[in-house]
Each structure stands twice: as structure tokens, then as C-alpha cells.
C-alpha positions in Angstrom: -8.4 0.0 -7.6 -5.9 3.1 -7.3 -8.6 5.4 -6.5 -9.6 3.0 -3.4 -5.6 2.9 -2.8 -5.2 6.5 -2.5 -8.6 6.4 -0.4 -7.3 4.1 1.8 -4.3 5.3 2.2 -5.8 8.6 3.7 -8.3 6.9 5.8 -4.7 5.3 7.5 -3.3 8.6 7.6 -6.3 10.1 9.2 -5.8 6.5 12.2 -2.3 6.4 12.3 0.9 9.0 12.8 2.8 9.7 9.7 6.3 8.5 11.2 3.8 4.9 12.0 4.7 3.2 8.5 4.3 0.2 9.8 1.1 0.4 11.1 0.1 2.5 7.5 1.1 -0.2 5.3 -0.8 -3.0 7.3 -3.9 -1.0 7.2 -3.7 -0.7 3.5 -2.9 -4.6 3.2 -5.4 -5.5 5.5 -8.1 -3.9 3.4 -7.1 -4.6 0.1 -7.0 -8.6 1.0 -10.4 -8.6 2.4 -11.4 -6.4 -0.9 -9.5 -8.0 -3.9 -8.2 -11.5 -2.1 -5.3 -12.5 0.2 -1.8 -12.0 -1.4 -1.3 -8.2 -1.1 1.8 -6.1 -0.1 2.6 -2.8 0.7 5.5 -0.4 1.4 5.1 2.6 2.7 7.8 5.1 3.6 9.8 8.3 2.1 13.0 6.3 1.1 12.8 2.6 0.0 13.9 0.3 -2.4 12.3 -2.4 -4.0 12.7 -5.8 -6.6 10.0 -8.0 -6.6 7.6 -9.7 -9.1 3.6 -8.9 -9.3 0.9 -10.6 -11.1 -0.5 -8.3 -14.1 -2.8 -5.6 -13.2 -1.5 -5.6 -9.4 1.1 -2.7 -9.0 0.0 0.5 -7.7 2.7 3.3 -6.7 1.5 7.1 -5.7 2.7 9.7 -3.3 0.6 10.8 -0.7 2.1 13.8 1.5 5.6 13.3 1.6 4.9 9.6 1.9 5.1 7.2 -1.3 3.4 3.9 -1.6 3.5 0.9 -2.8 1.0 -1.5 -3.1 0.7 -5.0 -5.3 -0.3 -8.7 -5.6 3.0 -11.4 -5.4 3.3 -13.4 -8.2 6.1 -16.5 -8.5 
């Protein structure tokens, strides 16, 4: 699953402009629901913070150029 993350998250860098982290993150969302199941978020951006709670297993964070990401599966 981060292997495909990272992989993904190129292939959006490849469609999209760096600055479009908007457009980044929904790319990665949009495929990772249609891989592993609806529920997915991501963040993508050079400055963020987060607080949030993930089912086990689901939190993936890497840095990609000088863009970090964060990708993971809501949980209540």
C-alpha cells in the first residue's frame, strides 16, 4: 500500500502542477477508494497541520519532492 502511495502520488505529479494540491490529493483519494474502499483522505501540501483518528493499518505519510503527503482511512 505505500509503495502504490508513492506510485500514485507521482503519476498526479506527472497530471497535475505542483502548486495544484488540491487537485494532487483528490487524484490520490480517488484511487485509493476505488483500490482499498471508500473512506480515504489525503493532504497534500509543504506546510500543514493535522489531528485526526485512522483505523489501524491506514496512515501513510512520505515526502515526495518538496511536497509531503498524507494519506489514511477515517475511523470514529
Amino acid at each position: 500500500m505505500q509503495i502504490e502511495a508513492m506510485s500514485f502520488a507521482s503519476q498526479a505529479l506527472d497530471l497535475y502542477d505542483v502548486f495544484d494540491c488540491i487537485s494532487i490529493a483528490g487524484y490520490i483519494k480517488k484511487e485509493f477508494d476505488s483500490k482499498y474502499g471508500n473512506g480515504w483522505q489525503c493532504v497534500v501540501g509543504s506546510n500543514f497541520g493535522c489531528f485526526f483518528t485512522h483505523s489501524k493499518g491506514t496512515f501513510i505519510y512520505f515526502t515526495l519532492e518538496r511536497l509531503k503527503f498524507l494519506i489514511f482511512k477515517g475511523a470514529s
